[in-house]
NUFIPA-498371 format. One record per residue: residue number from 1; x, y, z of N, C-alpha, C in turn; residue in one letter. Coordinates in steps of 0.1 Angstrom, whole numbers, plus 5000, padded with zeros to 4 digits. Layout:
N
 seq n_xx n_yy n_zz ca_xx ca_yy ca_zz c_xx c_yy c_zz type
 NUM    X    Y    Z     X     Y     Z    X    Y    Z    a
...
//
This chain:
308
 seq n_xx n_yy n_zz ca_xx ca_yy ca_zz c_xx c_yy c_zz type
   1 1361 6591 6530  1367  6582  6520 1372 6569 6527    x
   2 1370 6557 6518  1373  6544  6527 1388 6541 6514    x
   3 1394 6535 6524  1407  6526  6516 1401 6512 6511    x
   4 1405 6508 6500  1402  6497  6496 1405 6488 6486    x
   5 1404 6476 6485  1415  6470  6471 1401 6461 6465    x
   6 1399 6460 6452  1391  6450  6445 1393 6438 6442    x
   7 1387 6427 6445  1392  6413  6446 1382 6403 6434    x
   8 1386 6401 6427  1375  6388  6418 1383 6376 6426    x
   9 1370 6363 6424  1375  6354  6425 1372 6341 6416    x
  10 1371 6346 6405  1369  6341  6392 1371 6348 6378    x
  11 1374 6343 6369  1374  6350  6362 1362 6356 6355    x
  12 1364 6370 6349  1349  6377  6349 1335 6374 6361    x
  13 1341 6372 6369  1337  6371  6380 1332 6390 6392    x
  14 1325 6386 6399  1321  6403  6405 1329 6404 6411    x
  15 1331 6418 6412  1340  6426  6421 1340 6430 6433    x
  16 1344 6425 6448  1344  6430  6461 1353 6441 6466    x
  17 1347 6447 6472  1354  6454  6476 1362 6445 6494    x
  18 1371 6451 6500  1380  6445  6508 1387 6453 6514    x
  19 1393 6456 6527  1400  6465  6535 1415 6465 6531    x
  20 1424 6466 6528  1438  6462  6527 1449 6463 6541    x
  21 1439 6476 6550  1447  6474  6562 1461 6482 6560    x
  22 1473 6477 6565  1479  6481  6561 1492 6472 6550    x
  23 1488 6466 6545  1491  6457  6536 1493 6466 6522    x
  24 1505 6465 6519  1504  6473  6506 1502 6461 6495    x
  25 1492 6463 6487  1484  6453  6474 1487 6462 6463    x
  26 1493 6457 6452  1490  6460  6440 1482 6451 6433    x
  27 1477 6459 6420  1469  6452  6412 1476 6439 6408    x
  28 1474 6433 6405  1475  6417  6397 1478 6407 6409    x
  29 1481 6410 6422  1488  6403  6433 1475 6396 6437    x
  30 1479 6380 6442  1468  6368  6448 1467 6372 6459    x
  31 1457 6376 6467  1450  6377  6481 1447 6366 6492    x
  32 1442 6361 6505  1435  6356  6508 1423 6366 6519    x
  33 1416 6364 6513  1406  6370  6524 1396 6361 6530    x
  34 1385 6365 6541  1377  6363  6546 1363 6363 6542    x
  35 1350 6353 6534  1340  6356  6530 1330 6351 6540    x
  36 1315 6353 6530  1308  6347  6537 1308 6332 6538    x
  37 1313 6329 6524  1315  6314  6525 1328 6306 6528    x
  38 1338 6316 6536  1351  6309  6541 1361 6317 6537    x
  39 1372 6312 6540  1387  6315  6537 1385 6315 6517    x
  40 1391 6324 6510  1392  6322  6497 1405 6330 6492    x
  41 1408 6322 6483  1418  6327  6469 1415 6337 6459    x
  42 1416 6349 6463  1413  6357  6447 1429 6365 6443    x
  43 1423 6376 6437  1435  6383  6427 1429 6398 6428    x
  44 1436 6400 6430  1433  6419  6430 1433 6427 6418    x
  45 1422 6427 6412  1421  6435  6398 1419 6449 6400    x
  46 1417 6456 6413  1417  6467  6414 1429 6473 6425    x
  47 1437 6482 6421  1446  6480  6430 1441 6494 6442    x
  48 1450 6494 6451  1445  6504  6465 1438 6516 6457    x
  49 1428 6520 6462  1422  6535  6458 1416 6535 6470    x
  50 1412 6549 6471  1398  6556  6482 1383 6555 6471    x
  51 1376 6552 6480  1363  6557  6474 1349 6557 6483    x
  52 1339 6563 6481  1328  6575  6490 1320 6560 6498    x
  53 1328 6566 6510  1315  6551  6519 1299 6548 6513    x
  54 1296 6557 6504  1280  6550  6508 1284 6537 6496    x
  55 1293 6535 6486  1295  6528  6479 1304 6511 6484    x
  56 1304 6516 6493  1308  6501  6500 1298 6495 6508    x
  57 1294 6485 6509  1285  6475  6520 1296 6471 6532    x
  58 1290 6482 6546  1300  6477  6558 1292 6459 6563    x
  59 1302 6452 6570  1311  6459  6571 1323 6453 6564    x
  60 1335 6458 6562  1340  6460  6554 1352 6448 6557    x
  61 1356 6440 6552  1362  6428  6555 1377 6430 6552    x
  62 1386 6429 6561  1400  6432  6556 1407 6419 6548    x
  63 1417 6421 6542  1423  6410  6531 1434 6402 6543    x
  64 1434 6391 6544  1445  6385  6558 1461 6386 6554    x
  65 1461 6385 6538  1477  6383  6536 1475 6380 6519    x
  66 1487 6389 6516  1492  6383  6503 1495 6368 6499    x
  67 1492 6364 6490  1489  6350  6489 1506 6347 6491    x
  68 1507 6332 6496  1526  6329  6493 1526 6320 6484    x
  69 1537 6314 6480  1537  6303  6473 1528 6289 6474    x
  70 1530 6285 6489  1521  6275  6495 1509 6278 6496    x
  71 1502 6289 6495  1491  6291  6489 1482 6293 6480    x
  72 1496 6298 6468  1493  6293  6454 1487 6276 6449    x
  73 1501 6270 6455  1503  6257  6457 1492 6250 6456    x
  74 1486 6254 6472  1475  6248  6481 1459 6255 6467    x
  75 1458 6264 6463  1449  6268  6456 1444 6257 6441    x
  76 1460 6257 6436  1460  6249  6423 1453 6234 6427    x
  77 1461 6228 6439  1456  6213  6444 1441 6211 6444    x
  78 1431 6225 6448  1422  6224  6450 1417 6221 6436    x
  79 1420 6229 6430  1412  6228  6415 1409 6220 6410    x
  80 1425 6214 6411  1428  6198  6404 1421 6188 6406    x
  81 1415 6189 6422  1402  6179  6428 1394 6179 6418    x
  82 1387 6193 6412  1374  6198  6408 1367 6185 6403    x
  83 1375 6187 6392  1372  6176  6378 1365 6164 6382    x
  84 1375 6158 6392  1372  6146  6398 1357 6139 6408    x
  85 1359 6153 6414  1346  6159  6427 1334 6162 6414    x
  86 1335 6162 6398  1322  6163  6392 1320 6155 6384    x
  87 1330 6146 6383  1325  6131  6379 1318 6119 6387    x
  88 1325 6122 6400  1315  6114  6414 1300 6119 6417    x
  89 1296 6133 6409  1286  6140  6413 1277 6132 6405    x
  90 1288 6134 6394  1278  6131  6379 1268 6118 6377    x
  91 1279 6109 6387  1271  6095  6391 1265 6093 6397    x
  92 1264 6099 6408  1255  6103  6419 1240 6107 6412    x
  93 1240 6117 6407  1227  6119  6399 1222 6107 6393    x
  94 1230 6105 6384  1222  6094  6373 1215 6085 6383    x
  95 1225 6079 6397  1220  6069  6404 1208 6071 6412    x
  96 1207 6081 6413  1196  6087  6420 1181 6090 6412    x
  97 1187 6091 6398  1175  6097  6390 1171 6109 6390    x
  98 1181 6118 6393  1174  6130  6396 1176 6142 6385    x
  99 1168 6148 6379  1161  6155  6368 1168 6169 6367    x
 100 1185 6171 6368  1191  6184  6373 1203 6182 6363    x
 101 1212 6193 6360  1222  6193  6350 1235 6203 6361    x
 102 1243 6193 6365  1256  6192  6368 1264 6205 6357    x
 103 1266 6218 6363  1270  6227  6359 1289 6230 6360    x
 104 1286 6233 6374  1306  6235  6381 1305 6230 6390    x
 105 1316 6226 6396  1322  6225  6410 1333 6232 6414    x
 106 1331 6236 6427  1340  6248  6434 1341 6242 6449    x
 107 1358 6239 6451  1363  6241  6464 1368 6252 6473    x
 108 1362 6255 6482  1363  6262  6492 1383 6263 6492    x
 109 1387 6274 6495  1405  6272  6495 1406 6267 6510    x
 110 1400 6267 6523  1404  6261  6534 1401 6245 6531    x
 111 1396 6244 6520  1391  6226  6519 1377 6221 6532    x
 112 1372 6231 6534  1363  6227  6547 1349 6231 6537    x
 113 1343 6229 6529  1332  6227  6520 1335 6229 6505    x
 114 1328 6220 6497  1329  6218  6481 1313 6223 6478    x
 115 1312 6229 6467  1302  6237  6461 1296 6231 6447    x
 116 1284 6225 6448  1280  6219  6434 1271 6227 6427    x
 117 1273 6234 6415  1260  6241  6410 1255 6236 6400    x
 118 1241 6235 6400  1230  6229  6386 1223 6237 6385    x
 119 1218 6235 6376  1206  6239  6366 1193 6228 6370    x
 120 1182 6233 6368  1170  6223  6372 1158 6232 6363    x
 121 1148 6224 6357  1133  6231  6356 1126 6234 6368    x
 122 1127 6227 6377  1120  6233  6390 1124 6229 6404    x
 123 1124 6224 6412  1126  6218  6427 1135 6206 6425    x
 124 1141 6205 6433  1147  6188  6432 1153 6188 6447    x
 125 1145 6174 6452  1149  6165  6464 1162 6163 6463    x
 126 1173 6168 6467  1188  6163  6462 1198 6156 6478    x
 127 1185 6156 6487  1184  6156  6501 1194 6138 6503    x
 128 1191 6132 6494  1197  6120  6496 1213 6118 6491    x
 129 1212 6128 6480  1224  6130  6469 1232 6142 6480    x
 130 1233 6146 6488  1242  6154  6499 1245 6143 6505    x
 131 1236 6134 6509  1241  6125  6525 1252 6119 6515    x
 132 1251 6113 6503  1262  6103  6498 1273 6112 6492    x
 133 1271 6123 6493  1283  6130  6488 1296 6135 6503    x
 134 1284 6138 6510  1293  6140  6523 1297 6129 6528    x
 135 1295 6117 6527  1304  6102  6532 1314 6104 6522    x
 136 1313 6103 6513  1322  6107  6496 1335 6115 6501    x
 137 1333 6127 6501  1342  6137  6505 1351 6144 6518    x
 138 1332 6136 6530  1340  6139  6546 1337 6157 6544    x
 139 1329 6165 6542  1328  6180  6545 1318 6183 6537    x
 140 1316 6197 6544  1306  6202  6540 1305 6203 6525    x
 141 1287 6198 6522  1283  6200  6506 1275 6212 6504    x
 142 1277 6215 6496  1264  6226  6490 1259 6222 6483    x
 143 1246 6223 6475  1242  6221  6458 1235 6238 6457    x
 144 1241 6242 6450  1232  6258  6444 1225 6257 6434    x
 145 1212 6257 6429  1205  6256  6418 1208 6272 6413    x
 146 1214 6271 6400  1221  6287  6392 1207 6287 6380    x
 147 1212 6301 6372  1198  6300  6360 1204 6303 6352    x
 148 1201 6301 6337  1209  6299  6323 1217 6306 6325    x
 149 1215 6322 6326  1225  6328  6324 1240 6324 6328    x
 150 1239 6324 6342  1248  6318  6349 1256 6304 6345    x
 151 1244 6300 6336  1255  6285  6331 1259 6288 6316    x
 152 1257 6298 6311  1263  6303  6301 1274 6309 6306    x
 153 1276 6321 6315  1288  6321  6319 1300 6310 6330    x
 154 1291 6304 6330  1305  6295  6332 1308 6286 6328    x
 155 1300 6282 6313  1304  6272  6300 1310 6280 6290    x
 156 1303 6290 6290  1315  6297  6277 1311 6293 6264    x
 157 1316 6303 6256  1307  6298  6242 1309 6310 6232    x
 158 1303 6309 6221  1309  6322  6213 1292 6327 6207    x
 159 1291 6338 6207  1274  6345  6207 1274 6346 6198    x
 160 1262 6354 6191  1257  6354  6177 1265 6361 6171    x
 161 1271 6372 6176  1285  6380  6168 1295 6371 6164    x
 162 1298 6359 6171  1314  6356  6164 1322 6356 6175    x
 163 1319 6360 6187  1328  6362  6196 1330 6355 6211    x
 164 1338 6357 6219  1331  6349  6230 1323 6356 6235    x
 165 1316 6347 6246  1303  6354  6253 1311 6361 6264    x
 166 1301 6376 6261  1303  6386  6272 1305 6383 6289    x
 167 1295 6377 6289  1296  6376  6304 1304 6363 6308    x
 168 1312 6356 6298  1322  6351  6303 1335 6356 6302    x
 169 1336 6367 6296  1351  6372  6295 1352 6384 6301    x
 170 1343 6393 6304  1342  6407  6308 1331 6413 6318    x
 171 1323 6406 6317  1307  6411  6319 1309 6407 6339    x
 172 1313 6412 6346  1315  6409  6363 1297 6408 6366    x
 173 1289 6414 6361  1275  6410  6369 1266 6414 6357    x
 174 1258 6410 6358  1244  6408  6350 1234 6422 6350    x
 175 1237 6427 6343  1222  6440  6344 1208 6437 6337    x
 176 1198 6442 6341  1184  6437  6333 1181 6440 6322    x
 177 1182 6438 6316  1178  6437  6302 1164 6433 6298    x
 178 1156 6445 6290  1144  6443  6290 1136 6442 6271    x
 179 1129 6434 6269  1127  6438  6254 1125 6454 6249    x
 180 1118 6461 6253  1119  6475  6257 1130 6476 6248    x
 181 1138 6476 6251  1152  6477  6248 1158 6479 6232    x
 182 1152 6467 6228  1150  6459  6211 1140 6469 6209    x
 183 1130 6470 6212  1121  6481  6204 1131 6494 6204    x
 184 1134 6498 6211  1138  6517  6208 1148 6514 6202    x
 185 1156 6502 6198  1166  6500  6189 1164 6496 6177    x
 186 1151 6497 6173  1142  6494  6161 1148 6478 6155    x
 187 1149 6469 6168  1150  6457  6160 1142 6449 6164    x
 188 1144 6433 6151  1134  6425  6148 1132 6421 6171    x
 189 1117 6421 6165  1114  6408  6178 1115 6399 6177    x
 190 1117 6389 6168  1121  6377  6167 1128 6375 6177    x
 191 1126 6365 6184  1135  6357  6199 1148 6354 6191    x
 192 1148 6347 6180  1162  6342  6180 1170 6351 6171    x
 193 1167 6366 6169  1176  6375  6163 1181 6382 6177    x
 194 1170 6379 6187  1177  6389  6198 1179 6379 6211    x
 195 1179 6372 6214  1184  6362  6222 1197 6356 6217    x
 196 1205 6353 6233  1220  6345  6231 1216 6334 6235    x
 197 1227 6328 6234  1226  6311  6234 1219 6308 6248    x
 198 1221 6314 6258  1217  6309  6271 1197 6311 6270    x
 199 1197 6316 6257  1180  6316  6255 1174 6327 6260    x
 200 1184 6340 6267  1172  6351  6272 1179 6363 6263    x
 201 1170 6373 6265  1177  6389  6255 1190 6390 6262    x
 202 1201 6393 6249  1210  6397  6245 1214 6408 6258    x
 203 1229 6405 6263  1234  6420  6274 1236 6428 6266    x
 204 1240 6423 6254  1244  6435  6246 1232 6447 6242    x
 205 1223 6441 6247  1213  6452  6241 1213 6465 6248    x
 206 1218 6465 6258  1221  6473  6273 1232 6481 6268    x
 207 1243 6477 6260  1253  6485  6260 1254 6498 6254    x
 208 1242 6503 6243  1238  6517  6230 1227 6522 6239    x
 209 1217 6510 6248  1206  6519  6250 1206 6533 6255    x
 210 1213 6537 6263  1211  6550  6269 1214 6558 6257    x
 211 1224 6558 6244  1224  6566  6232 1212 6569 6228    x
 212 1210 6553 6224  1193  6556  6217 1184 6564 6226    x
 213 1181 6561 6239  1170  6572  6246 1177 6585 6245    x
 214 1185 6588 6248  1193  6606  6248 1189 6607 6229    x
 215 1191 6600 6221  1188  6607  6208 1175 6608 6207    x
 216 1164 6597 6208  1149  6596  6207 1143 6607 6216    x
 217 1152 6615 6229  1147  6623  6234 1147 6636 6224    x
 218 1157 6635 6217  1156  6647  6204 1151 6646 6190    x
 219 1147 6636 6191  1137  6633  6182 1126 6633 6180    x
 220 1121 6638 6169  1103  6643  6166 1097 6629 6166    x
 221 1087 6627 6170  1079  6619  6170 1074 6617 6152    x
 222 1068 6609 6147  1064  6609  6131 1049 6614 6134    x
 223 1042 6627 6125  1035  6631  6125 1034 6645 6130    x
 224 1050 6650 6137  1050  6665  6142 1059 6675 6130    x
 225 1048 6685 6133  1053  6693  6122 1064 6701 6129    x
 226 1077 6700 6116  1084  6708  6120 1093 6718 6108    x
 227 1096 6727 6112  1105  6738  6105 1121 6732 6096    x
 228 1120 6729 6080  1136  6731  6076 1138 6741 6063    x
 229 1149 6741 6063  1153  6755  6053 1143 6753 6043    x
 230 1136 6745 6035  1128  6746  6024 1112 6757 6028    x
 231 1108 6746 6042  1098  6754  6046 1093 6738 6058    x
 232 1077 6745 6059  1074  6736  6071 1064 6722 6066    x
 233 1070 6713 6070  1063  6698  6070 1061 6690 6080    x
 234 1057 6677 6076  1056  6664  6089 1061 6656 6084    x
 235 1068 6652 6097  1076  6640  6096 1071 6631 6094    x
 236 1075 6619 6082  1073  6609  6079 1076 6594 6083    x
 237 1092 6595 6091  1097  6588  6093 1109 6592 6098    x
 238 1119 6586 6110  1130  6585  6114 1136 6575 6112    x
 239 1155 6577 6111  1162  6566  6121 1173 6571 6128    x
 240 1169 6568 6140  1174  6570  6153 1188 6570 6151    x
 241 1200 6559 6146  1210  6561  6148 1220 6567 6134    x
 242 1207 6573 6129  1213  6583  6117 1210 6597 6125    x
 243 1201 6599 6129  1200  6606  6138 1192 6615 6125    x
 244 1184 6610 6120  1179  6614  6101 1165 6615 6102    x
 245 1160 6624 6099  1143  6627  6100 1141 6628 6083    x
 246 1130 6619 6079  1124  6626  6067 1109 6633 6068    x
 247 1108 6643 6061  1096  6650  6063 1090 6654 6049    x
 248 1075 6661 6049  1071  6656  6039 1064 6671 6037    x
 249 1070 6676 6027  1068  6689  6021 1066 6696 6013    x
 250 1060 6705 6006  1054  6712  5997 1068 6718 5988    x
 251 1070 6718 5979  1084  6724  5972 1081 6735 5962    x
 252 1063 6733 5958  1058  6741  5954 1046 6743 5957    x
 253 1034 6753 5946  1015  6748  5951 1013 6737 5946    x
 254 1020 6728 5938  1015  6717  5934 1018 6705 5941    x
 255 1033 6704 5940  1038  6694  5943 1046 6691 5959    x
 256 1043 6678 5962  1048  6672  5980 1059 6664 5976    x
 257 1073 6663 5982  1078  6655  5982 1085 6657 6002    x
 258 1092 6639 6000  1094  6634  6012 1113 6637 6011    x
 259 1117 6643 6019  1134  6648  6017 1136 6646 6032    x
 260 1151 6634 6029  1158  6634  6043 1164 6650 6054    x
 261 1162 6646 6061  1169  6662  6071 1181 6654 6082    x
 262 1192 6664 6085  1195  6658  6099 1188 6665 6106    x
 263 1189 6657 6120  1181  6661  6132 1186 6677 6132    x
 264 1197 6682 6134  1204  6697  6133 1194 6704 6125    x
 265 1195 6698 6112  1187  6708  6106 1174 6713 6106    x
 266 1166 6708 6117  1153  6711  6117 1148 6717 6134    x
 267 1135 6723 6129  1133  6731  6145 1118 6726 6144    x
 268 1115 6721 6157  1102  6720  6160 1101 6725 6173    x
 269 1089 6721 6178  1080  6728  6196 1084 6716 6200    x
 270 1092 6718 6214  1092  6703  6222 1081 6701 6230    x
 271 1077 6696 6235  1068  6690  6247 1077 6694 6260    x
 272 1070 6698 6269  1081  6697  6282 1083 6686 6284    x
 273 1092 6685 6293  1093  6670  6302 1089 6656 6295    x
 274 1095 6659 6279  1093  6651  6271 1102 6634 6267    x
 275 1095 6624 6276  1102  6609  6278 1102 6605 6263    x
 276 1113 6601 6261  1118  6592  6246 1105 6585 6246    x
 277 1105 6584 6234  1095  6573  6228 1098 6565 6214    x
 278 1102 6557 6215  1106  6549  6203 1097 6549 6192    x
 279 1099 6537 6179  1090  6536  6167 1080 6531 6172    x
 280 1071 6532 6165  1056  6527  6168 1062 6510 6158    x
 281 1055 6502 6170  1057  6488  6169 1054 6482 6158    x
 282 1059 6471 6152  1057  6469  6137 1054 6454 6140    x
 283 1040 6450 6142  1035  6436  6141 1040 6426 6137    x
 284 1046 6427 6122  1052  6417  6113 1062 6414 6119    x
 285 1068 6428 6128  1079  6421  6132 1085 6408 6144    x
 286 1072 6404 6144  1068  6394  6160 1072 6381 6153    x
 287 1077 6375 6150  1075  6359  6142 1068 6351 6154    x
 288 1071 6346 6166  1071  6334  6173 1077 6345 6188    x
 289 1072 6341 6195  1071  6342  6214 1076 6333 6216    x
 290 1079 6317 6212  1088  6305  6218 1102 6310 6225    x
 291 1106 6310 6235  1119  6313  6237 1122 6324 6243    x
 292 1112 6328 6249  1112  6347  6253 1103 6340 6264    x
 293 1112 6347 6274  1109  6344  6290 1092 6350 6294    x
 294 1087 6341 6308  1077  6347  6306 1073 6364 6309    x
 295 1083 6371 6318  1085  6387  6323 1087 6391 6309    x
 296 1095 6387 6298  1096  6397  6285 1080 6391 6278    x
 297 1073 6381 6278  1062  6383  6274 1050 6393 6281    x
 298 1051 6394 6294  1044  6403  6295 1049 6417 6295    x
 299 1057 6419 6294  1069  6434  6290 1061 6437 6276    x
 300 1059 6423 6265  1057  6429  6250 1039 6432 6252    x
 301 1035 6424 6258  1018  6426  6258 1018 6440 6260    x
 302 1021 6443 6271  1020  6460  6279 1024 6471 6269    x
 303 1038 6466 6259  1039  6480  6251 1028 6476 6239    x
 304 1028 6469 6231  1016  6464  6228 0999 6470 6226    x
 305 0996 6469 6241  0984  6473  6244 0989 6489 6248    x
 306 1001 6495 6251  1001  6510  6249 1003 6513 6235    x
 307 1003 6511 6225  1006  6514  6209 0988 6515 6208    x
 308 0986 6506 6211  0972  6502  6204 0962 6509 6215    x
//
């Protein structure tokens, strides 16, 4: 077991892990540590714990000192530049002509490099726009070309729920999210019922799915016959998060009717080694592809051509 304290250095920002040494850290306390990109200012949202080496990336970087006053101080001054440092940027572009969207600016806490991040459709010569920024500033420039997501979380904004966006208040890193996803959750394809503002599928779709696959793994497929207190039929239809099968059954020699079951209430044959399989895909429900990246277009082709 390794010793270790967790450091953000933004908010909703990822989590590092960090040596503490013998520095006693509690949670909420300002750090300085050692990165790849320099001396920096974070906050310790995780306070000392042990946890299983294969879970840490050596090697393992110790924290130099609890932050002091003057390096509170010295942190805030940096900030305060920011603003400033992205209005000189901001001109810089236009003067230049160059075809990119001025995202954030971030100073290094040693003040020995400033960090510009944009957004671009594709490549950009920005080769000329560094030389005049470093006469500007006197130190090291960066420019990082980031991707929506990323400028959604660091513009902020409130999602189709009403609320702020996830990955600016909570969300420390990004997991994949795949249309996949929206199907076994039987919702519309429509891009703009399942896309957030940053234009790609929703994180939130990530957060039930493992429910939905552990339920759909106990769920009949539509067309398997199975066993309920009346007698034996086929399934008509499910919903997953009713966890509700209707099946379609004889009540007498004459007459069939279709009667909801819970999943409890009924016995069928499983399949071994039987992988969830969601609803069979509902065409109508496609309006428009505009807006759906190209990897979720060929994600939908493929389930698509497996239905069919």
């Amino acid at each position: 077991m390794t010793k270790v304290v967790g450091v953000r250095f933004k908010k909703a920002g990822k989590i590092y892990y960090f040596d503490p040494g013998e520095l006693q850290i509690d949670k909420d306390d300002d750090v300085i540590v050692e990165t790849a990109r320099g001396i920096e200012y974070g906050s310790a949202v995780i306070g000392m714990k042990e946890v299983d080496e294969k879970d840490v990336i050596p090697p393992l970087k110790k924290v130099m000192r609890i932050a002091t006053e003057e390096d509170t101080r010295a942190f805030k001054e940096s900030k305060a530049k920011e603003s400033e440092a992205f209005r000189i940027c901001m001109e810089k572009i236009k003067e230049h002509s160059l075809d990119m969207k001025l995202i954030d600016v971030e100073y290094t806490f040693d003040n020995k490099k400033v960090i510009f991040y944009f957004t671009a459709e594709g490549r950009v010569d920005f080769r000329e726009l560094v030389k005049d920024l470093a006469s500007i500033f006197r130190m090291r420039i960066e420019l990082r070309q980031i991707g929506v997501r990323d400028e959604a979380k660091v513009i902020g904004g409130l999602g189709p729920c009403g609320k702020p966006l996830c990955c600016a208040t909570f969300l420390g890193e990004f997991h994949p999210v795949s249309i996949k996803m929206a199907k076994d959750q039987n919702l519309s394809l429509n891009p703009t019922k399942i896309s957030g503002i940053c234009g790609r599928l929703m994180c939130c779709l990530k957060y039930e799915h493992d429910t939905y696959e552990e339920i759909l793994r106990r769920m009949p497929n539509v067309g398997t016959r199975v066993r309920t207190s009346i007698g034996t039929g086929i399934v008509v239809s499910t919903s997953t998060l009713l966890e509700l099968v209707k099946v379609k059954l004889k009540t007498d020699e004459e007459t069939e009717e279709i009667l909801p079951f819970l999943l409890s209430e009924i016995e069928y044959e499983r399949p071994r080694n039987r992988k969830p399989k969601s609803k069979k895909m509902d065409m109508t429900q496609i309006i428009d592809l505009e807006g759906i990246g190209e990897d979720e277009i060929r994600e939908l082709k493929k389930l698509m051509k497996e239905e069919n």
